[in-house]
C-alpha positions as CSV (number, residue, x, y, z in Angstrom):
1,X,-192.0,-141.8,-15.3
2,X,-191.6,-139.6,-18.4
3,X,-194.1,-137.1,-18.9
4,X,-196.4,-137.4,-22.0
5,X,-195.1,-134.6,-24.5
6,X,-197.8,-133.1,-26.5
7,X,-197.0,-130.2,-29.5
8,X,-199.3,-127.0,-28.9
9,X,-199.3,-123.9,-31.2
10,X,-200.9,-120.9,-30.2
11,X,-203.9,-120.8,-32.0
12,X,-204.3,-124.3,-30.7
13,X,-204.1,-123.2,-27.1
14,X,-206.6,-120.1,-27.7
15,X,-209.1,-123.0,-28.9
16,X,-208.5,-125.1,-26.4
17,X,-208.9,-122.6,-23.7
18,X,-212.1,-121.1,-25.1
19,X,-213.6,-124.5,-25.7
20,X,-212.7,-126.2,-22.3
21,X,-211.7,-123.3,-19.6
22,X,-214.0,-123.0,-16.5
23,X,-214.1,-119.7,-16.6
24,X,-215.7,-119.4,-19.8
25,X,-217.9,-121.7,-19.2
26,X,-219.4,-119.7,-16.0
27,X,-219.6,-116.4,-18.1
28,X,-221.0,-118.7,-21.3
29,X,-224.1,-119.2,-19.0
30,X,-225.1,-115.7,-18.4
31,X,-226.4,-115.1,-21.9
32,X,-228.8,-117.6,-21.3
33,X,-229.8,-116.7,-18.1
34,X,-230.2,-113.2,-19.5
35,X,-232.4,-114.4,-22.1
36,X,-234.6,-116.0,-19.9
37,X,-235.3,-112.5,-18.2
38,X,-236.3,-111.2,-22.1
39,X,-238.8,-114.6,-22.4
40,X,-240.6,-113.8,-18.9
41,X,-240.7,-109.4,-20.0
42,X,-242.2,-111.0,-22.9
43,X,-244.9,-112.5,-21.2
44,X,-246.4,-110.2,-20.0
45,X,-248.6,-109.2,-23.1
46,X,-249.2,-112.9,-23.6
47,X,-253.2,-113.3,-24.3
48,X,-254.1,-115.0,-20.8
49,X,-257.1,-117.5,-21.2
50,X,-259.1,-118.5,-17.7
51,X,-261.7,-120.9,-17.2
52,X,-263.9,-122.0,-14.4
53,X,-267.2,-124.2,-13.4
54,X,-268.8,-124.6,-10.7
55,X,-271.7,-125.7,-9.4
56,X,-273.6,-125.5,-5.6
57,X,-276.6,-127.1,-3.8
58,X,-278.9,-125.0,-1.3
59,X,-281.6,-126.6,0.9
60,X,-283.7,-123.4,2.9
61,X,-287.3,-122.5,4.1
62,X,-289.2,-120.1,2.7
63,X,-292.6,-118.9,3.7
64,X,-294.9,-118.0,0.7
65,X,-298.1,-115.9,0.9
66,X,-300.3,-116.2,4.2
67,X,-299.8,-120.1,4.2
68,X,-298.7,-120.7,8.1
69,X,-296.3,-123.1,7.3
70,X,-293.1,-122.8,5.5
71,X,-291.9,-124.2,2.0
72,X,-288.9,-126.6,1.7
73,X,-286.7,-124.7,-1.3
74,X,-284.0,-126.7,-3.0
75,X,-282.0,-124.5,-5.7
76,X,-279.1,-125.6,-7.7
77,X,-276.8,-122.9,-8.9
78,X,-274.8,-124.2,-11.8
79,X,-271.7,-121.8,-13.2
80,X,-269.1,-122.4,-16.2
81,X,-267.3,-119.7,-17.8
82,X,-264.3,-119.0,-20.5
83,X,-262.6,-115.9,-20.7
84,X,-259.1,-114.3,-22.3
85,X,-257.8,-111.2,-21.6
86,X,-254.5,-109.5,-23.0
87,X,-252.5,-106.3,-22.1
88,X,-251.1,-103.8,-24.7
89,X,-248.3,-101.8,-24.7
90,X,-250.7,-98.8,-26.4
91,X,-251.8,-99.4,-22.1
92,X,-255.4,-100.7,-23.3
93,X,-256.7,-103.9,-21.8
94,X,-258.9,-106.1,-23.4
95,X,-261.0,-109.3,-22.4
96,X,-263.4,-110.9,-23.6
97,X,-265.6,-114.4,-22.0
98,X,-268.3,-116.6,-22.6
99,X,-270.4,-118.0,-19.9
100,X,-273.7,-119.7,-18.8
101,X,-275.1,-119.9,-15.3
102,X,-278.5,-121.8,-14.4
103,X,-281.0,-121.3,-11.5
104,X,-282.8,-124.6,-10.6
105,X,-285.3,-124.7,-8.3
106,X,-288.2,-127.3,-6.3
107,X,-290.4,-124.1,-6.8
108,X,-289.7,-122.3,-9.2
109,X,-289.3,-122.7,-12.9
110,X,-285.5,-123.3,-14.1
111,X,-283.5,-121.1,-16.0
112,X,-280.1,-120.6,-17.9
113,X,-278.4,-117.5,-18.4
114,X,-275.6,-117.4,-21.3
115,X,-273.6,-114.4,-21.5
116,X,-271.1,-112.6,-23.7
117,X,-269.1,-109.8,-23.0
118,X,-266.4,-107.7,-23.8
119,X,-264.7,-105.0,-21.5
120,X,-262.1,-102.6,-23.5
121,X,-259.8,-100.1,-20.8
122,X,-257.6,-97.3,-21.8
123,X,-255.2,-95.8,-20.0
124,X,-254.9,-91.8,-20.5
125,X,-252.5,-90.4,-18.7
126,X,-250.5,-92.9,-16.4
127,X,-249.5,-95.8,-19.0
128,X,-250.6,-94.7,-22.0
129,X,-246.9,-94.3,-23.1
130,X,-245.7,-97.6,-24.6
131,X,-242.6,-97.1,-23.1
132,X,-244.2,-96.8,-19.8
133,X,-245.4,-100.6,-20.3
134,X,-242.3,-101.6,-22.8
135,X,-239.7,-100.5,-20.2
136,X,-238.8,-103.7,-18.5
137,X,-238.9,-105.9,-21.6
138,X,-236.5,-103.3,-23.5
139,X,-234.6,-103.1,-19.7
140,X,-234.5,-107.0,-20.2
141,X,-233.2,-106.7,-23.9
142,X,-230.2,-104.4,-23.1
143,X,-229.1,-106.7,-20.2
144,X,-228.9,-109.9,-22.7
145,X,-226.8,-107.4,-24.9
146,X,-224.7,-106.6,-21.9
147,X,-224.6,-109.9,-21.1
148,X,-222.9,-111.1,-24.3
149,X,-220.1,-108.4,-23.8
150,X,-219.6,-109.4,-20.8
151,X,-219.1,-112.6,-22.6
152,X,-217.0,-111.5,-25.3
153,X,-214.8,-109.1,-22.8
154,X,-214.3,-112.7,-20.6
155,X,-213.3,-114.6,-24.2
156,X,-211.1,-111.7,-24.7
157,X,-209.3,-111.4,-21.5
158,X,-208.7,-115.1,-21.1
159,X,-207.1,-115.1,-25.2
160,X,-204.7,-112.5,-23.6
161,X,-203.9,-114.6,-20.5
162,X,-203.6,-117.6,-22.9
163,X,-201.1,-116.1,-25.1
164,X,-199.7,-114.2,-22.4
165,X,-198.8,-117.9,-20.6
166,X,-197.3,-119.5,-23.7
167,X,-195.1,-117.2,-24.5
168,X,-194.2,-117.0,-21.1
169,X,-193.6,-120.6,-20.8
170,X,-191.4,-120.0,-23.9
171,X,-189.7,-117.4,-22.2
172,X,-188.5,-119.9,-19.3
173,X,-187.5,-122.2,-21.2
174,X,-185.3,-120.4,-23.6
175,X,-183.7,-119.2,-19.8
176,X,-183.4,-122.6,-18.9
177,X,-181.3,-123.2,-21.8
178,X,-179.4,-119.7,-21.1
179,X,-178.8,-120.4,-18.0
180,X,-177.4,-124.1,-18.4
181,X,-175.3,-122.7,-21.2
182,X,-173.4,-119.9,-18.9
183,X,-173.2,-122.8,-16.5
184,X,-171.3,-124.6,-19.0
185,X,-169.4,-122.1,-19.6
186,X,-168.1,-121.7,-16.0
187,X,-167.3,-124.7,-15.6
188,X,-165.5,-125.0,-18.7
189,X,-163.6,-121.7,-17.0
190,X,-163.1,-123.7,-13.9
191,X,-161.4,-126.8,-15.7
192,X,-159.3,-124.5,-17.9
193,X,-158.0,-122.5,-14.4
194,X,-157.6,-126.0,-12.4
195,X,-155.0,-126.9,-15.9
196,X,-153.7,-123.6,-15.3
197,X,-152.9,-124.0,-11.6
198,X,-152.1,-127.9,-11.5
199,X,-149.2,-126.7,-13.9
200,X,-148.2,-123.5,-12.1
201,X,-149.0,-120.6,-14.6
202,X,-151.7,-119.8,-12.1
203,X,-152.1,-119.2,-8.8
204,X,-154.4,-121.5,-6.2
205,X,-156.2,-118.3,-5.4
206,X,-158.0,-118.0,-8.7
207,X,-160.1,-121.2,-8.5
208,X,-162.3,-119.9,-5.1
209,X,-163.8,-116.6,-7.9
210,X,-164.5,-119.2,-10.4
211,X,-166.1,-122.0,-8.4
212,X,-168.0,-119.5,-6.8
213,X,-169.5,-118.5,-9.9
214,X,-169.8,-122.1,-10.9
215,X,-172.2,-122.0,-7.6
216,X,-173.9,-119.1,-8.2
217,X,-174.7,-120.2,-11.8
218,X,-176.6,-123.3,-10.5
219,X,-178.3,-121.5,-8.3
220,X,-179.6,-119.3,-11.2
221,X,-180.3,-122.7,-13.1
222,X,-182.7,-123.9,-10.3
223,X,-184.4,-120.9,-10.1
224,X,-185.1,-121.3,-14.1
225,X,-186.0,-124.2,-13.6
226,X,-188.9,-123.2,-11.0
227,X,-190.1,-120.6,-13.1
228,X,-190.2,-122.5,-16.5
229,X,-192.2,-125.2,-13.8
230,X,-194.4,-122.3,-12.7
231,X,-195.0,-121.3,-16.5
232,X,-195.8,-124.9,-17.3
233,X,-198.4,-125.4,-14.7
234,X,-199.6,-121.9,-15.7
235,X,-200.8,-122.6,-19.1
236,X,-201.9,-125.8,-18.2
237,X,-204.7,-124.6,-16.1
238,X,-205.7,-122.3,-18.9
239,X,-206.2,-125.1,-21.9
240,X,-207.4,-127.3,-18.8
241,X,-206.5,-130.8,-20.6
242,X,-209.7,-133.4,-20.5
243,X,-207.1,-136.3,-18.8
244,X,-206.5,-137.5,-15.5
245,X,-202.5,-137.2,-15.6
246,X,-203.4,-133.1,-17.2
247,X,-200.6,-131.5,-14.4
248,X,-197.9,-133.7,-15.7
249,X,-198.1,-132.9,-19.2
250,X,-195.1,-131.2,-21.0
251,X,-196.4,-128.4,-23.5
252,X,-193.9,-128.6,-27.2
253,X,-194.9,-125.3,-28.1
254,X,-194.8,-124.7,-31.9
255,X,-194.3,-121.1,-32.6
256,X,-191.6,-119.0,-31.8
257,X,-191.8,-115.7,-31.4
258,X,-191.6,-113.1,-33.9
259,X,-191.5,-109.4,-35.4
260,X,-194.3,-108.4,-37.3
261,X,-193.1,-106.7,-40.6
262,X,-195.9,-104.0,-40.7
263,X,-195.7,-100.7,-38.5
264,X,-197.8,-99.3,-36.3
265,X,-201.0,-97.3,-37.8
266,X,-201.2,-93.3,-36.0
267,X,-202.7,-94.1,-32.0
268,X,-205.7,-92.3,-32.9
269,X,-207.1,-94.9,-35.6
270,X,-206.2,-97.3,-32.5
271,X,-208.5,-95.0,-30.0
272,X,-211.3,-95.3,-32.7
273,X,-210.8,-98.8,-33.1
274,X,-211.4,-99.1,-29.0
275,X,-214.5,-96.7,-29.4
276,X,-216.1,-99.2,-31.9
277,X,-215.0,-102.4,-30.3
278,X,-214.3,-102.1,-26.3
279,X,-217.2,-104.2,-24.8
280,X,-217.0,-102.1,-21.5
281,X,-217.8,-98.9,-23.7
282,X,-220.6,-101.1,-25.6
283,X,-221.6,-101.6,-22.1
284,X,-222.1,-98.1,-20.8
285,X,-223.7,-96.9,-23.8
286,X,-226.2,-99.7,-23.2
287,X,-226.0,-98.7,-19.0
288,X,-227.2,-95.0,-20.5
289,X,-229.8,-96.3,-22.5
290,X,-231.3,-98.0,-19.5
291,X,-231.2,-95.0,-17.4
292,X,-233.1,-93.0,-20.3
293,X,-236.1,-96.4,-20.0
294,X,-236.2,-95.6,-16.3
295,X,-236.5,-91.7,-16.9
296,X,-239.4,-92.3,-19.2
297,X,-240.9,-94.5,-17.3
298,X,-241.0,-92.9,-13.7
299,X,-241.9,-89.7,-15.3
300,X,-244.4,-91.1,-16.8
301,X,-245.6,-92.3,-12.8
302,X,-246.0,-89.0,-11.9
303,X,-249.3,-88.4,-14.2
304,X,-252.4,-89.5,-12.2
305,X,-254.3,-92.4,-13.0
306,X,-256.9,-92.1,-15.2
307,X,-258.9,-95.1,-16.8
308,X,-262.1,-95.0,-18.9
309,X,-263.6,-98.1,-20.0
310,X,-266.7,-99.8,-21.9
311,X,-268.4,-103.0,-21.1
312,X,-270.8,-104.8,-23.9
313,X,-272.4,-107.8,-23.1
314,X,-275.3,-109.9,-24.7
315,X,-277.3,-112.3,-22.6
316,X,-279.5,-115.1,-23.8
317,X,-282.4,-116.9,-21.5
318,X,-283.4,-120.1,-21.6
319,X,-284.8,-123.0,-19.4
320,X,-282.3,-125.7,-20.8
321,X,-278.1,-125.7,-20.8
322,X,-277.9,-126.1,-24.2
323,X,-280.6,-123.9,-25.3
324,X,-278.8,-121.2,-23.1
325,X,-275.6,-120.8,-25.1
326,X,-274.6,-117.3,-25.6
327,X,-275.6,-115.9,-29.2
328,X,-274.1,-112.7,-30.5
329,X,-277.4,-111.5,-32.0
330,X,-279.3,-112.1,-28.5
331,X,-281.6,-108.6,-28.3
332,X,-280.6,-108.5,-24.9
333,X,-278.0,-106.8,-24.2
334,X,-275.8,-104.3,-21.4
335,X,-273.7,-101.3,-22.4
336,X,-271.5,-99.8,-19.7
337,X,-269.3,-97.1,-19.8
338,X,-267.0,-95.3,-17.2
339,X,-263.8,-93.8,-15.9
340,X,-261.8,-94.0,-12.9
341,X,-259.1,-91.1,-11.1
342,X,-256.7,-92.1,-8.7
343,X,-254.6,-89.3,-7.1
344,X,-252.0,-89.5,-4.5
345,X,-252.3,-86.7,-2.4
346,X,-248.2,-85.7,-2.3
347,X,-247.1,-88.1,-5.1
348,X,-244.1,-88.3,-2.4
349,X,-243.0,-92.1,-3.9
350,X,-243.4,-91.2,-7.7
351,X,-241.0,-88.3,-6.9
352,X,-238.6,-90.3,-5.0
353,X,-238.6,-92.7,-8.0
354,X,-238.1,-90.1,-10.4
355,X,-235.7,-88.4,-9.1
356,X,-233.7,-91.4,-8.5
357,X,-233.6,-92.2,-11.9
358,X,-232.7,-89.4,-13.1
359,X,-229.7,-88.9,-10.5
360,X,-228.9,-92.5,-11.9
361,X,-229.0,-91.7,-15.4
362,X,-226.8,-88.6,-15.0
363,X,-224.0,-91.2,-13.0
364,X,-224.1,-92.9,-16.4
365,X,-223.4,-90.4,-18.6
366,X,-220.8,-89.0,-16.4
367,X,-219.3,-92.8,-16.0
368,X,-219.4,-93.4,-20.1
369,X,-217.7,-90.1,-20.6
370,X,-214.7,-91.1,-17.8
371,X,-214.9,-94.8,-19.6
372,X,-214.3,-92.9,-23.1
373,X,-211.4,-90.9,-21.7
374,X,-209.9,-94.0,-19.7
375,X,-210.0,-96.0,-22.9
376,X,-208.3,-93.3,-24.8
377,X,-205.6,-93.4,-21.8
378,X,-204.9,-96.9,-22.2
379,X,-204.9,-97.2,-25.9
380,X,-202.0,-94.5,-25.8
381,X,-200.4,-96.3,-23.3
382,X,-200.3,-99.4,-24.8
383,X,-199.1,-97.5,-28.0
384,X,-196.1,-96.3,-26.3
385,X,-195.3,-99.5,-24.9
386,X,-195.4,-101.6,-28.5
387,X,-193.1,-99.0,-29.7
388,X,-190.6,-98.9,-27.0
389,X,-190.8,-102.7,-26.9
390,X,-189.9,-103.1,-30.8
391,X,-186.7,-100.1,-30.2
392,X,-186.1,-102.5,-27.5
393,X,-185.3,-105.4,-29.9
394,X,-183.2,-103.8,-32.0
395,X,-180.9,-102.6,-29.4
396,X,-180.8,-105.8,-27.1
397,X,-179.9,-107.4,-30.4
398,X,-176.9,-105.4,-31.0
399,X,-175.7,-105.8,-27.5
400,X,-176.2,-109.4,-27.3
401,X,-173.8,-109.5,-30.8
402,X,-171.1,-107.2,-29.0
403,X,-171.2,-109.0,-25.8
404,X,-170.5,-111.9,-27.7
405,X,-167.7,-110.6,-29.3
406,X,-166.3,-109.4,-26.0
407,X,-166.4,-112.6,-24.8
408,X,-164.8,-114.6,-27.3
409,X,-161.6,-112.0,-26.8
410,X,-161.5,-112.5,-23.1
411,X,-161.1,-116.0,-23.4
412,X,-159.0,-115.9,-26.2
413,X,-156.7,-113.5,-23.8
414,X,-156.9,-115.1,-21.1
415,X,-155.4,-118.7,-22.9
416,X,-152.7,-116.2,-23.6
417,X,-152.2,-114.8,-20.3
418,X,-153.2,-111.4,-21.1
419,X,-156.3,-111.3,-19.1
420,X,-157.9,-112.5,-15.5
421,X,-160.7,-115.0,-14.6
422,X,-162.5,-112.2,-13.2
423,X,-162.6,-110.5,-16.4
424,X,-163.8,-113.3,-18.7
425,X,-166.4,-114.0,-16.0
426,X,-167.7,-110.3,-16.2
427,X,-167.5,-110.9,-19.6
428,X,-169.8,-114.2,-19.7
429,X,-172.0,-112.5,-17.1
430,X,-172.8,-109.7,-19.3
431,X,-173.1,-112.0,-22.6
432,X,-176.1,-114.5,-20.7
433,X,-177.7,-111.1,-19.1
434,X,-178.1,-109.7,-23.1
435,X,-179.5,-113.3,-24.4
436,X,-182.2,-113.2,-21.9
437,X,-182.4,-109.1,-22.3
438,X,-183.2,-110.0,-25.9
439,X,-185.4,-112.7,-25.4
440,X,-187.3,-110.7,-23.0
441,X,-187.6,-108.0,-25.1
442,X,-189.1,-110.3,-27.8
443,X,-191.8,-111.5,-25.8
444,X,-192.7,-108.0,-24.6
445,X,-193.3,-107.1,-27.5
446,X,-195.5,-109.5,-28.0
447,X,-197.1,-108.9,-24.9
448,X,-197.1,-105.2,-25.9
449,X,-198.8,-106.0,-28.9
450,X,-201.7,-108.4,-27.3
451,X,-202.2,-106.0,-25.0
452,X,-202.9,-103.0,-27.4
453,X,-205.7,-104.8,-29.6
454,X,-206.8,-106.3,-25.9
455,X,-206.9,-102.1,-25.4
456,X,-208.9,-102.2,-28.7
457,X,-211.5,-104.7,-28.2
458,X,-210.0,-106.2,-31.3
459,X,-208.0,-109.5,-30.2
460,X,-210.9,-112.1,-31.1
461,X,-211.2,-110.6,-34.4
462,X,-207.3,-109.8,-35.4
463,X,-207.4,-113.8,-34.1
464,X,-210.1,-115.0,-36.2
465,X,-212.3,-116.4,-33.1
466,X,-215.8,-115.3,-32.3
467,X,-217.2,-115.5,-28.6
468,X,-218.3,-118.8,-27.6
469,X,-221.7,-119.4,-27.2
470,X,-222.4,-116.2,-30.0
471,X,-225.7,-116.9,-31.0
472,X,-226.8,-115.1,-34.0
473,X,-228.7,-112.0,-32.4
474,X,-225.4,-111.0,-30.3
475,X,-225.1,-107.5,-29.9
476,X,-223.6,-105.0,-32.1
477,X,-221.2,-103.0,-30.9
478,X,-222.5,-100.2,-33.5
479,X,-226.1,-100.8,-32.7
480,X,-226.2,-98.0,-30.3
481,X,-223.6,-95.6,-31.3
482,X,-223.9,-93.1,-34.4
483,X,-220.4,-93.8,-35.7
484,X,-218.2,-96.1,-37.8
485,X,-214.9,-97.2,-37.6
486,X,-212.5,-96.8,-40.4
């Protein structure tokens, strides 16, 4: 059966990848997961609203006054209350509830109790910081930043694999076609020599070099043949096909490869282009930014605890539920105030803590720095390689022209007896290893070129595609840095 044929061009592929690959779809999730962590930071200065009721039966003796014999007392204690309390990054607490309680008796008279109150706390030295109490909400926040450059670093790595695969694939199969071109060629050579001999102008000898090279040829075919297979399957699993038959498919790619006509801007533009848009540099600044939230806040836990606080409350009495519900302007009332000191003896755990964090917050600073250098070490890297790949063109062009020449005069000497099969072989060897020199060095350069603005952080953007999944409050890559890029 003949394979379906389908026509893919690059920016196809890259669309196709991002939209269907399985790896992007494992590192689409971890935004969302991330943001989850935000929601339940959040939460925690959510207003919190309790209620309860309750109500209990007692049946006792009591003995009242001189009488010799005791009293059977049955008391109902009936109990509902509301509250809602909330927590403040300012490190002040604040509830307030409403509730009513009743006494009912066999002996005594009944009675309701309605009560309001409200109880204000302040921290003053532990947690009165708001970044004490913010820290693992703004923790939370830089880890759904990371997480989208982690996102965004994935998109771009797999754009470079996906362009890296088709024109590989390309690659193959213009060696496929080399190679059963030069095979052509010998065997023309073969049938021109078995001419030569069957009519005596050449000895027998000669065939065994050429059919030799016929053999070695094909065996040079085949192995083009399994890489342009290897290629194929390659890309394949990158655009990951929705159909049943997806490993038989035969990519028709569209584009060809080609030499951009602009040159190369100086390398350090490029190294402040990779400043600005490297996700893994986004991603230690942010790294840094967490260790300065846990300095703050474990320095902040080694100031004792110290809470004052003030209670009001108004009561209202009455010997009927609904006569007993809590009023504001009830000239009964309670006023409380108070503070409370805790001290750890040695502070031995807050220390620990502390310095912990700060040990870890000078491993990030130390790693960003090695990140910045390491980034301007592969930007120049890659710099040098685009520009020894473009000489590269150039040069395997002319060579491929002037081994073509070559070869044209061989064979037109040898038809005239004035040269060997051996040397119009060398000559045909050295024509097919300049095609595929040239067409390698086209692709390099390509591959050169991906790889620089993948050095950049810039190959989404210079290919007009934004993460996956990008929702509108993605990270900035400027939102934590001081600087601009040009």
């Amino acid at each position: 059966m003949v394979p379906d044929t389908f026509f893919v061009s690059l920016q196809e592929a890259l669309l196709m990848t991002l939209e269907r690959n399985p790896t992007v779809a494992i590192q689409r999730l971890r935004p969302a997961v991330a943001a989850t962590r935000v929601r339940e930071e959040s939460g925690a200065f959510e207003p919190r609203i309790s209620a309860q009721a309750g109500t209990g039966r007692t049946r006792s003796q009591r003995f009242l006054g001189t009488s010799p014999s005791p009293f059977e007392l049955t008391t109902e204690q009936v109990n509902t209350q509301i509250g809602i309390s909330s927590r403040l990054p300012s490190g002040t607490t604040v509830a307030a509830s409403a509730s009513i309680s009743g006494y009912l008796s066999s002996i005594y008279s009944d009675q309701y109790t309605g009560e309001l109150g409200l109880t204000v706390t302040q921290s003053l030295l532990q947690g009165l910081s708001p970044g004490y109490h913010l820290a693992g909400l703004r923790r939370a926040r830089l880890d759904a930043d990371i997480s989208r450059l982690e996102l965004k670093a994935a998109a771009e790595t797999i754009t470079a694999q996906v362009e890296q695969a088709y024109w590989r694939l390309y690659l193959t199969d213009q060696e496929r076609e080399i190679r059963a071109e030069s095979l052509n060629l010998a065997r023309a050579q073969l049938q021109e020599t078995e001419e030569r001999v069957a009519v005596g102008r050449l000895p027998e000898l000669e065939l065994a070099a050429v059919r030799a090279e016929v053999a070695t040829r094909r065996e040079a075919m085949i192995d083009a043949e399994s890489r342009y297979e290897q290629a194929r399957v390659g890309l394949l699993y990158l655009l990951n096909p929705p159909r049943e038959d997806a490993w038989d498919l035969q990519p028709a790619l569209s584009d060809r490869p080609f030499v951009p006509a602009v040159e190369l801007d100086p390398v350090t533009l490029h190294e402040q282009l990779a400043m600005r848009y490297r996700a893994d540099v986004a991603q230690a600044e942010l790294d840094l930014r967490k260790g300065v939230l846990d300095l703050q806040r474990t320095r902040n836990g080694l100031l004792p605890r110290l809470d004052v606080f003030i209670a009001l409350g108004r009561t209202t009495y009455a010997e009927s539920f609904s006569a007993s519900v809590p009023d504001p302007g009830s000239p009964f009332y309670s006023v409380s105030v108070g503070a409370a000191l805790e001290l750890p003896v040695t502070r031995r755990e807050a220390r620990a803590r502390h310095a912990r964090a700060r040990y870890t917050h000078d491993q990030f600073e130390l790693a960003l720095n090695n990140m910045r250098r390491l980034v301007q070490r592969d930007v120049r890297s890659a710099y040098v390689e685009v520009g020894r790949a473009r000489q590269q063109i150039e040069a395997t062009g002319v060579a491929r022209e002037l081994q073509e020449k070559k070869v044209l005069a061989e064979q037109e000497k040898f038809r005239v007896g004035r040269s060997t099969n051996l040397l119009v072989l060398q000559a045909q060897r050295d024509f097919i290893a300049s095609q595929l020199s040239e067409a390698r060095a086209m692709v390099a350069y390509l591959e050169a070129l991906v790889h620089l603005h993948l050095m950049q952080g810039t190959l989404l953007e210079r290919r007009g595609i934004q993460p996956p999944n990008e929702s509108r409050e993605s990270v900035d890559p400027n939102k934590y840095r001081g600087s601009a890029a040009p």
